[in-house]
N, C-alpha and C positions, 0 to 999 in steps of 0.2 A: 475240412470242407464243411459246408452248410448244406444241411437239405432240408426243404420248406414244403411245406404240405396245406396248400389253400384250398379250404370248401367254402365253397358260396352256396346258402341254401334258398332259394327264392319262396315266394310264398301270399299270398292273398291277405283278405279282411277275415274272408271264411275260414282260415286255419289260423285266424292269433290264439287261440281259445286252446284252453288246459290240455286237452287231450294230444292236439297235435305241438303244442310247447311241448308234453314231456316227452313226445319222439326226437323234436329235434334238439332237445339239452339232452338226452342220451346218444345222441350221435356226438362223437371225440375226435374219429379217425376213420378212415379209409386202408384199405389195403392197396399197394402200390402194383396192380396189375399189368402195366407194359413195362418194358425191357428198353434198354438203353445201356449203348457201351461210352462212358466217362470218358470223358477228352483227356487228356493230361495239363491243361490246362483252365480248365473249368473249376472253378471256386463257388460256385451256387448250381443246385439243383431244383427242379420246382415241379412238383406235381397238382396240378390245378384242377377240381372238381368242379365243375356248375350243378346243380340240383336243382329239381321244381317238387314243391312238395302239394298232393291232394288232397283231398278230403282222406285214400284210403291207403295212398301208397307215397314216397318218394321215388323219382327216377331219374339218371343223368342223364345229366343234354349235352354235357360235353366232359371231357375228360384229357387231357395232354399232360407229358412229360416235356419237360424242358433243361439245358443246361447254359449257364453264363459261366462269362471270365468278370473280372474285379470292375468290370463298367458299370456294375448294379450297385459297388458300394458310395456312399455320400446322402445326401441330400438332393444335387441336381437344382437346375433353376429352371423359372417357368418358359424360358424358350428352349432349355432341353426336353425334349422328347420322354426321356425316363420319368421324368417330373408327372407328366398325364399318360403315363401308362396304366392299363387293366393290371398288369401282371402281380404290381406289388402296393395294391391299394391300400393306404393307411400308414404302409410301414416304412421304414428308412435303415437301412442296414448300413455299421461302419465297423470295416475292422480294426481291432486294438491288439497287438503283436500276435496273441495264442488264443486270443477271446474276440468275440463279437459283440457290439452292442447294437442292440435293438431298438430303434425308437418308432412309438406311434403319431402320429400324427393326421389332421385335417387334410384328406386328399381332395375332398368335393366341396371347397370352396369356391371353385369355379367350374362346377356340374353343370350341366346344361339339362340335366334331367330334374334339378331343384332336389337335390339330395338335404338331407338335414346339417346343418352345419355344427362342430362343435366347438368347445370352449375349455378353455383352463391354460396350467403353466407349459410357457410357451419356453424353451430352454435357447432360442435362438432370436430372441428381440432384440431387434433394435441391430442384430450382426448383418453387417453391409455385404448384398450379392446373396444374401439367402432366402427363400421364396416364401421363409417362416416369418421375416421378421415384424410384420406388424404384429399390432398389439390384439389381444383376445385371437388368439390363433392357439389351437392346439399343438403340441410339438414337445415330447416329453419323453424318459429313456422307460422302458416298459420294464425290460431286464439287460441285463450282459450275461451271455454264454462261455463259459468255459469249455475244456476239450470234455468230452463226451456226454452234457447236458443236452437234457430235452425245457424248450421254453414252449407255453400253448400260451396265446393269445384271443380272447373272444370280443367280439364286436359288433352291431348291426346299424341295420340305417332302413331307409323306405324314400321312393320319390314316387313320381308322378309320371306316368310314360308319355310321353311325347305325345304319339302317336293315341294310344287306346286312351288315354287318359283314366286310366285305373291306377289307384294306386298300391305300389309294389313292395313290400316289405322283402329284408334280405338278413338271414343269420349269415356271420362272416366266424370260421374257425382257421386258426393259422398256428400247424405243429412244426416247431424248427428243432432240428437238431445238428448241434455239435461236433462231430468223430469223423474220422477217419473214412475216405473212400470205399474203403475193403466191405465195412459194414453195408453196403446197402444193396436191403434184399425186401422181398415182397411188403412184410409182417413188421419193417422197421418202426412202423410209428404207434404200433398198438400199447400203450401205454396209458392206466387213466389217471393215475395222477403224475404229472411233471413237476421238473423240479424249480421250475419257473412258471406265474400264470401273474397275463394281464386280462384283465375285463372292463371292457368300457360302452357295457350294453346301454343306451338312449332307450326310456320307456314312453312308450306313445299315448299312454292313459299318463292321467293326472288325479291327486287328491282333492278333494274339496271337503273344506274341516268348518264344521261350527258351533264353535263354543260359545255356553250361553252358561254364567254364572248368578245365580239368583240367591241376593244376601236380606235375609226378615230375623225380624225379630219374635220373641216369646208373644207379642200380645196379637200378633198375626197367625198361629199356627194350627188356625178353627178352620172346621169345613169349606164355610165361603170366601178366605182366602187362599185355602189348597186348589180349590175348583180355578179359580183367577192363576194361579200356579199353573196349574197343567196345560193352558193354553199359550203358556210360553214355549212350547216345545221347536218350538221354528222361527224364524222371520225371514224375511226378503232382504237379499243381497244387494247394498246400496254402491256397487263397485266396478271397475270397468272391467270388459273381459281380462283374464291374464296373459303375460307376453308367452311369445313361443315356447322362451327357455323355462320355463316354470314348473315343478314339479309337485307342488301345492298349494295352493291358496288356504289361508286359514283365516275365519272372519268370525271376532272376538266379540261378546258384550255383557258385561257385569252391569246387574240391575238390582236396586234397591227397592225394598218393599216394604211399608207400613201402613198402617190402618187407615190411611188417609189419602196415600194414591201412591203410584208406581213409577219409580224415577229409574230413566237410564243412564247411570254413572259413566261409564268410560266404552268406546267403540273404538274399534281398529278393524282393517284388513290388510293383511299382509300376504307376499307371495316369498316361497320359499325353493331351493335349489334339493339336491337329493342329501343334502347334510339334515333336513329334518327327520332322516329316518334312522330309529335306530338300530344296532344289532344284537347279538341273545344280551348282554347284557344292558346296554345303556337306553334310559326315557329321554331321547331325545324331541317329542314332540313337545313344542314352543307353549301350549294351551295350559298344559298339567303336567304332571308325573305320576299319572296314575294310570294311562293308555300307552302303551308302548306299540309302535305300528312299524314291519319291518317290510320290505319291500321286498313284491318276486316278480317276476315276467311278465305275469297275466294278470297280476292283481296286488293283493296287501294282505299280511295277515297283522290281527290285533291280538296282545297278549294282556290284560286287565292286570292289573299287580297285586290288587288281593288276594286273585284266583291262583296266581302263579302258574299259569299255564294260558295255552291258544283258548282268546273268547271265540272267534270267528272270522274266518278271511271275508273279502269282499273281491268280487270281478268286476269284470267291466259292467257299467247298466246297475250295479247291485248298490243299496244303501243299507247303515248300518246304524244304528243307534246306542249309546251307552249310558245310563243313568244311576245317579249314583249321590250321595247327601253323607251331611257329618257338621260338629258341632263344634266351636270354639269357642273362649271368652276372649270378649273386645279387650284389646291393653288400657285403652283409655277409660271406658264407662264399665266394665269388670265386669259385663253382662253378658251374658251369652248370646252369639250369635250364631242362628241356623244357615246353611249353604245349603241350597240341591242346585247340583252339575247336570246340563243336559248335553252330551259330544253329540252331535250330528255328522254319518261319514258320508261322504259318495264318491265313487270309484266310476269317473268317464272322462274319456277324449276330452280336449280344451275348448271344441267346437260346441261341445251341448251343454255351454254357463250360459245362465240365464238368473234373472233377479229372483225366480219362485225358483229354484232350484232342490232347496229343501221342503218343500209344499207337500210332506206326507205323512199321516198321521199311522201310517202304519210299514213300517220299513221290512228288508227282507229280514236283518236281523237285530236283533234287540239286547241286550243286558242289562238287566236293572239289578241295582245293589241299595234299596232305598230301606234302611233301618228305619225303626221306629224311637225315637228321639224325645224326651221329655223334654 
């Protein structure tokens, strides 16, 4: 038998921020306080949380025990009913002889509340009579359950309320477990690490990266071309806003400097998906390999590769700076060529890009690594 354990944590603009994040990434589980006597024919069980969470407390607004027979398992189609159901948003349960499989999927594609939509492999394209099968639809196996597995599932979303027109952010947890009828008792889901975990948290800030590569040579490296240097530390963003799905915009310029004037060699901007960030081990940002930026809930943190260790996170509103030079010989003219790197970060919403977006000579946080270079 299955038994599924959904909390929905509801929540404001006032609690996206660090403090009340780490309340609700330490909420796992629930204890299953009402009673219910098991049908003998019942194959899913469901204990459903609703939560609103405050400035100073969390509290349930709702709470139900539930039991189904085998009409929960499938897919379902969009004039079925179970298709737009609350009870089992995101998920799709089928059974496979002694095991279950799990899959996630795009429930609010046809919200009416304008829920966030999402994206990736879709395992049922293109199959005729499934409500998945167009293209760019989410629809993918999270895990398979064997007999006495625990799988946890994490996921959120945010819409627009109809009515208040406030918009509503929502943590989604869903603990399933495996076993046998007999087991289930108050304390069954307290468990913090399972032996199955899917996460497919949507972050509602965005990156904005800008790199600014400045290449001189030996007969530039005097006072009043360092001064001419230092007011490269920024420019204006020559690019359209980014699309919805975006998880960083990164806007590139390598600029050439000699005694004679200041040419800009090569410009781009680009937007990028959550594959630009890395994790403890890999530099995945596109710019360098010398900033590694890993993503958390409320923000980013940056780890410098010289330093080996965290330079500084950034939150929402917060900008960040890293500077940083070093010296090569050209292959062709055997000369030495000077570099200094200027990373420009900003950590906000998609809503507040603008062309002067980096316009600050002095950021919350800074890193400079600028040797002194003969």
């Amino acid at each position: 038998m299955l038994f599924i354990q959904k909390i929905a944590v509801y929540y404001s603009g006032r609690e996206r921020f660090s403090d009340h994040a780490r309340e609700r990434e330490a909420l796992k589980f629930l204890p299953v306080r009402q009673s219910l006597r098991i049908m003998p024919d019942s194959e899913v069980l469901v204990h459903t949380v609703d939560m609103r969470q405050y400035d100073s407390r969390m509290i349930v607004r709702k709470e139900q025990l539930q039991q189904f027979g085998r009409e929960v398992f499938g897919e379902g189609t969009r004039s079925d009913p179970w298709y737009h159901k609350d009870l089992f948003e995101n998920i799709r349960i089928f059974c496979e002889d002694d095991r279950y499989r799990i899959m996630f999927c795009d429930d609010f594609y046809y919200s009416i509340f304008s829920r966030s939509r999402r994206h990736g492999r879709n395992e049922a394209y293109n199959k005729k009579g499934s409500p998945f099968r167009y293209a760019d639809r989410l629809n993918e196996t999270a895990f398979r359950l064997g007999r006495n597995e625990y799988g946890r599932i994490y996921f959120n979303n945010r819409f627009v309320h109809p009515r208040s027109r406030e918009q509503t952010y929502v943590r989604y947890i869903y603990n399933i477990i495996n076993c046998d009828r007999e087991k289930f008792r108050e304390k069954m889901f307290f468990c913090k690490n399972a032996d199955h975990e899917y996460r497919n948290m949507k972050s509602w800030i965005m990156l904005f990266v800008q790199s600014i590569t400045v290449n001189y040579g030996k007969d530039v490296r005097y006072p009043r071309f360092a001064a001419e240097r230092r007011n490269m530390q920024f420019f204006a963003l020559l690019c359209e806003k980014p699309s919805v799905d975006a998880e960083a915009l990164v806007d590139s310029r390598i600029i050439e400097q000699n005694s004679r004037f200041v040419n800009g060699r090569a410009f781009s901007t680009k937007t990028y998906g959550s594959e630009i960030f890395g994790n403890e081990d890999g530099y995945n940002l596109p710019v360098d390999n010398v900033v590694r930026v890993v993503k958390r809930e409320d923000g980013y943190d940056f780890f410098y590769k010289s330093y080996n260790k965290k330079a500084f996170t950034l939150k929402e509103g917060q900008y960040g700076r890293v500077m940083y030079n070093y010296r090569r010989i050209d292959r062709d003219t055997r000369r030495w060529v000077y570099t200094e790197c200027i990373l420009n970060y900003y950590c906000a919403e998609r809503s507040k890009f603008r062309e002067k977006l980096f316009f600050r000579k002095k950021p919350d946080f800074e890193l400079r690594d600028m040797r002194s270079l003969r």
